[in-house]
C-alpha positions, 0 to 999 in steps of 0.5 A: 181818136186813138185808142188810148183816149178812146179808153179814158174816155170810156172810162170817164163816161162809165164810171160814174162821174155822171149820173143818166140825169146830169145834161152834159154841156158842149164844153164838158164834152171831153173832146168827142166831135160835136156840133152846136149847130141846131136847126130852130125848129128843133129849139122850139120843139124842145121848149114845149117840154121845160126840164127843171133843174135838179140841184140833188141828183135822182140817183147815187152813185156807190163805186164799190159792189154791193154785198148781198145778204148771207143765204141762212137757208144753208144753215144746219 
């Protein structure tokens, strides 16, 4: 992958497009070199611990700093 696209992908990942709870799947997967071949064993391992799917994420994403609160400690 060249660097340019290595960056916009960097990008893409870290920005926020996604939140840590949003599974991406083999076709959101941008370009990055990944196999859909899975052993079976690693399926049925994986069916002893059933996700729900959440419509509303857990978490929000604020592109924008946070403002912190003005210290009055300094006030005279």
């Amino acid at each position: 992958m060249s660097d340019d696209k290595a960056e916009q992908l960097a990008e893409t990942l870290a920005t926020g497009r996604w939140t840590h709870d949003y599974p991406l799947t083999y076709e959101e997967l941008l370009g990055l070199p990944v196999s859909t071949d899975m052993p079976p064993d690693v399926y049925s391992f994986m069916e002893l611990f059933p996700q729900p799917k959440q419509r509303v994420p857990s978490v929000q994403y604020i592109p924008v700093p946070a403002r912190h609160p003005v210290s009055r400690d300094h006030e005279h």
